[in-house]
KOLGUSE-738677 format. One record per residue: residue in three letters; x, y, z of N, C-alpha, C in turn. Coordinates in steps of 0.001 Angstrom, whole numbers, plus 500000, padded with zeros to 6 digits. Layout:
N
ALAXYZXYZXYZ/...
***
This chain:
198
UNK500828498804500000500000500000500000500877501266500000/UNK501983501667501265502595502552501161503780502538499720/UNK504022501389498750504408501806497792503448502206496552/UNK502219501739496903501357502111495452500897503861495953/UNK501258504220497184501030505735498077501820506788497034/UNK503044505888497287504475506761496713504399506717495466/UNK503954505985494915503904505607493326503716507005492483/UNK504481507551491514504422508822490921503695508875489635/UNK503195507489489087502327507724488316500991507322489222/UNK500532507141490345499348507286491290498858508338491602/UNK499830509565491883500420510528492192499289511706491009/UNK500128511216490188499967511697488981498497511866488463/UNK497868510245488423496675510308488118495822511006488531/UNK495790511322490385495255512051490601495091513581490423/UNK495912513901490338496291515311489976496162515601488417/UNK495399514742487900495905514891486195494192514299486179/UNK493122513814486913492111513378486719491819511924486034/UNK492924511327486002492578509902485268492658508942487081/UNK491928507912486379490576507075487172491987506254487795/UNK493029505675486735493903504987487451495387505210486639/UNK496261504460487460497573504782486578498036503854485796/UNK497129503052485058497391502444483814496856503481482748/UNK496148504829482708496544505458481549497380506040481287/UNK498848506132482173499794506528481714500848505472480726/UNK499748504012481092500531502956479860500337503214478673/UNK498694503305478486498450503420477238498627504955476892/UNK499006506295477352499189507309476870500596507246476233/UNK501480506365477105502692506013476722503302505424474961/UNK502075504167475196501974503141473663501487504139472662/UNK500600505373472737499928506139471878501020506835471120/UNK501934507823472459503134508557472184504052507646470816/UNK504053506343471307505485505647470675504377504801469577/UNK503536504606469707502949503909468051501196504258467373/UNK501159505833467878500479506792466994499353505888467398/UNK498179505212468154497305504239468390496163504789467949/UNK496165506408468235494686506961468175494507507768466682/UNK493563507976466652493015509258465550491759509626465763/UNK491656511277465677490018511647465822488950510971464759/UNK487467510348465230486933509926464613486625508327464468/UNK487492507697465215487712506442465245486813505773466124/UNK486382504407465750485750503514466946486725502726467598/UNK486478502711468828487301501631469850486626501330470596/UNK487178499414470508486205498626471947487729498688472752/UNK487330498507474232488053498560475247487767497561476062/UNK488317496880476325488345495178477004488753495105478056/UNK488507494959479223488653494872480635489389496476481244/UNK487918497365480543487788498883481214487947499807482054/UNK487196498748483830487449499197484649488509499429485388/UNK488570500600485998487754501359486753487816502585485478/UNK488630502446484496487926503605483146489152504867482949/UNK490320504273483164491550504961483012491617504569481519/UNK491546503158480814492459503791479520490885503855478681/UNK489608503786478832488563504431478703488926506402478372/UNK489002506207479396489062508251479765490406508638478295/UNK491538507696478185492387507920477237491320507908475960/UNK491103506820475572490088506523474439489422507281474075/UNK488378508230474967487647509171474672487924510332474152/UNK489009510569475070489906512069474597490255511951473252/UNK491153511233472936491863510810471631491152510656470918/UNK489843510582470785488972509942469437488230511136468817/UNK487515511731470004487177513063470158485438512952469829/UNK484995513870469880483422513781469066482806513161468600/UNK483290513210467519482826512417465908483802510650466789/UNK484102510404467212484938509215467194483580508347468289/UNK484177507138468742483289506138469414483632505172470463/UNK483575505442471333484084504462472614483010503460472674/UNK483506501621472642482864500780473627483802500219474420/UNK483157500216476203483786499690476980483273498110477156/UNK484076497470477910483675496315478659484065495794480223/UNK483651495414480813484175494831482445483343493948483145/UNK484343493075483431483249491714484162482702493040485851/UNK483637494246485648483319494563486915482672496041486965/UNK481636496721487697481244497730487256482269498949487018/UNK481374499863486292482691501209485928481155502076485802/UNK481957503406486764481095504521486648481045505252485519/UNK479995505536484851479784506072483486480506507238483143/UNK481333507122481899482124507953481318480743508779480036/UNK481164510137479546480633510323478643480797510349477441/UNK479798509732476886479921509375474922480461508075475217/UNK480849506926476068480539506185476276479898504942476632/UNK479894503863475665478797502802475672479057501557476575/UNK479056501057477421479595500481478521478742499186478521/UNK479539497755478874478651496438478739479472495695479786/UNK478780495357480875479426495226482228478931493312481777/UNK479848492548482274480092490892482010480804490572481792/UNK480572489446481755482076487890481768482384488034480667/UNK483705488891479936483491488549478417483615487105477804/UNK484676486201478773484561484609478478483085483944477966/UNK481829484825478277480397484031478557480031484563476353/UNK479665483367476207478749484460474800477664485518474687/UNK477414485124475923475944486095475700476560487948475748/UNK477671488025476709478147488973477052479026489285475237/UNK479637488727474997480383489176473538479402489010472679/UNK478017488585472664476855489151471783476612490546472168/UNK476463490679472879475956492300473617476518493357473293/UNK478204492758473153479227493893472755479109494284471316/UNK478635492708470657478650493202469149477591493908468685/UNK476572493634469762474968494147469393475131495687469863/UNK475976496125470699475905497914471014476921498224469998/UNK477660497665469175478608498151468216477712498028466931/UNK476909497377466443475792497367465526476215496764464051/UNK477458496492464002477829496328462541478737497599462288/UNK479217498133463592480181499288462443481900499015462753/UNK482392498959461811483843498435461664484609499364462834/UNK485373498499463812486114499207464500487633499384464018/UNK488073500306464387489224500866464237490876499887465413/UNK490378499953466436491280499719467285490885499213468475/UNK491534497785469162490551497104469784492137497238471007/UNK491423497637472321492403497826473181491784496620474166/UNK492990496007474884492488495377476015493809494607477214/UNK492846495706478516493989495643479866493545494396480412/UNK492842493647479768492375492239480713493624492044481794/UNK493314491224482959494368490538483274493031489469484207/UNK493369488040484559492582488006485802492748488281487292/UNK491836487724487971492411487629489514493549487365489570/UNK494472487580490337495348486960490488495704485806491797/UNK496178484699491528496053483702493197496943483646493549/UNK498403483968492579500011484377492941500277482524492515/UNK499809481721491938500274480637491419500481480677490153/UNK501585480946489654502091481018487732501309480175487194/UNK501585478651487817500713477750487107498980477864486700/UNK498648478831487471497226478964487279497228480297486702/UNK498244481032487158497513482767486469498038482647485307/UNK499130482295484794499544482389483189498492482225482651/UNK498037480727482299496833479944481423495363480971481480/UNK495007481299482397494347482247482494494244483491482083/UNK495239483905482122495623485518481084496034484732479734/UNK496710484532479121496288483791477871495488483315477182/UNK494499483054478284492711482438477732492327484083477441/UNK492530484855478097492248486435478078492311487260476628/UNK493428486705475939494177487072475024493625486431474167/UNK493565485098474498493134484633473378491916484993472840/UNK490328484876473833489589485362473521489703486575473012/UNK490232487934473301490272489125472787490887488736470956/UNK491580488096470866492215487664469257490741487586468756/UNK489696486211469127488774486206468759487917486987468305/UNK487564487989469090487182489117469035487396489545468181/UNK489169490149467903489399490924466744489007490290465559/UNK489510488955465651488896488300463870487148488417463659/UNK486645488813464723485124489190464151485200490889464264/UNK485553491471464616485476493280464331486254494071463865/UNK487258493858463616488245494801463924488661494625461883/UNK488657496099461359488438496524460591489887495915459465/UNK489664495974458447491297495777457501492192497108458236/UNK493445496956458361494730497873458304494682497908459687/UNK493429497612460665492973498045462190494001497599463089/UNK494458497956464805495212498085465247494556497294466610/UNK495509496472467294494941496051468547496371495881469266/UNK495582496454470500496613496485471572496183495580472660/UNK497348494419473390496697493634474692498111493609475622/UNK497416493570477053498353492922478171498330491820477850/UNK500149490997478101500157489941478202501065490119479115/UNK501068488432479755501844488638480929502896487101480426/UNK504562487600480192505365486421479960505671485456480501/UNK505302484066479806505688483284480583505038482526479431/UNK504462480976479466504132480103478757502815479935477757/UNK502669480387476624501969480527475871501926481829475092/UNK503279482533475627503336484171474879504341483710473603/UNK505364483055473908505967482623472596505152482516471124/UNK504180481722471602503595481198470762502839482055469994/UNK502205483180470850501096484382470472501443484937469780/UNK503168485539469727503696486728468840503754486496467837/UNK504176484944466603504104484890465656502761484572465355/UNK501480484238465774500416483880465240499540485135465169/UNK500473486339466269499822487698465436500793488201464294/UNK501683487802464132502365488184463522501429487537461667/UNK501009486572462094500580485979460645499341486312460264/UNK498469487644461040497914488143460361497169489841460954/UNK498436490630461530498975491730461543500616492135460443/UNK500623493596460231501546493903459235502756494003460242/UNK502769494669461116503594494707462192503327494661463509/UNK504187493708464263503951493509465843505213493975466882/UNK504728494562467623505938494652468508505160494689469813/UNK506596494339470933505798494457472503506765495471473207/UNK506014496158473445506347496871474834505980497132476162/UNK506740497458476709507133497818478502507007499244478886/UNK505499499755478739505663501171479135506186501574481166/UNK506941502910480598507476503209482161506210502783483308/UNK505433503038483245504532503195483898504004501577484500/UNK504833500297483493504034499333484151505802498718484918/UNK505409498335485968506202497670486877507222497356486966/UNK508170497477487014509730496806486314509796495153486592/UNK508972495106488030509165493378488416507759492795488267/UNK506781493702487167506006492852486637506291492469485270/UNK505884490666485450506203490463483763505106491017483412/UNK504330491853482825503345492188482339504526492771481138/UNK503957493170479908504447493274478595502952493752477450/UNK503476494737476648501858495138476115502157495272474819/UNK501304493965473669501719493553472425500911494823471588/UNK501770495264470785500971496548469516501123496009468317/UNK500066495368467918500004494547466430498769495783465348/UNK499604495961464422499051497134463539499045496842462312/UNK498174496804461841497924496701460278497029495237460295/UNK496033495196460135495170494105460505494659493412459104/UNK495277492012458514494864491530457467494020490348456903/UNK493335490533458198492419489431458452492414487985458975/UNK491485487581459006491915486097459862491992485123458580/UNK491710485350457375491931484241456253493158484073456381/
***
């Protein structure tokens, strides 16, 4: 507690109005691989409490389109469309597609991570199921040339992830924004140029 006190991007958030200090990750990934543009739709995948939400919104602007998601509630942002559930469940990733209506998204962000029980053996497989589903996702929305960003956390089954986005994104890379942990493996993949799942 007294280090997440001291923490200078905690610090920060507050004084800067963002909800938490993971939008200084994704303000970070934006800086170094251009993520946003005014006008754009973005779904946002494990939302709460609505830090890289609040990024999303700003960056898109007006004319642009936020959908959120969270198995856990999030206090309403504005011009935001919000779908609180298990995204693992179908009924919940019907819902998401049904408030998105058929319109091609631009850029599919997602901070999933799960609970954590502090057993590798159980939290890896679990954040990877995370990922994976979100892939899913993208091969049903996410537009030609479109951009998706995810937490992953290294360890067994990330090997495998980078070239199978790699085989149908134009370019992938992962990064370590300042802002996330030095002694967390957490790691945040930016796969851009989206060429479909054929």
């Amino acid at each position: 507690m007294q280090e997440h006190e001291r923490d200078t991007f905690v610090r920060r958030s507050r004084q800067e109005g963002y909800r938490s200090r993971a939008s200084y990750k994704l303000l970070a990934l934006d800086d170094k691989d251009r993520l946003f543009r005014p006008g754009m739709t973005v779904l946002d995948l494990g939302a709460a409490p609505g830090g890289w939400t609040q990024v999303a919104v700003a960056k898109v602007g007006d004319r642009g389109r936020v959908v959120a998601s969270d198995i856990l509630p999030m206090d309403a942002i504005a011009g935001v469309d919000f779908v609180q559930g298990d995204f693992t469940e179908d009924g919940v990733m019907e819902e998401i597609l049904a408030v998105l209506d058929g319109a091609p998204v631009d850029l599919v962000i997602s901070d999933m991570a799960p609970n954590m029980s502090g057993m590798k053996a159980v939290d890896q497989p679990r954040a990877m199921l995370l990922v994976e589903l979100a892939v899913d996702m993208v091969h049903r929305i996410l537009k030609p040339g479109g951009t998706f960003v995810a937490k992953v956390f290294q360890g067994e089954g990330f090997d495998a992830l980078i070239p199978d986005l790699r085989r149908v994104f134009q370019n992938v890379a992962v990064r370590k924004p300042d802002a996330s942990r030095a002694r967390s493996r957490e790691v945040y993949v930016v796969a851009k140029g989206y060429r479909g799942a054929g």
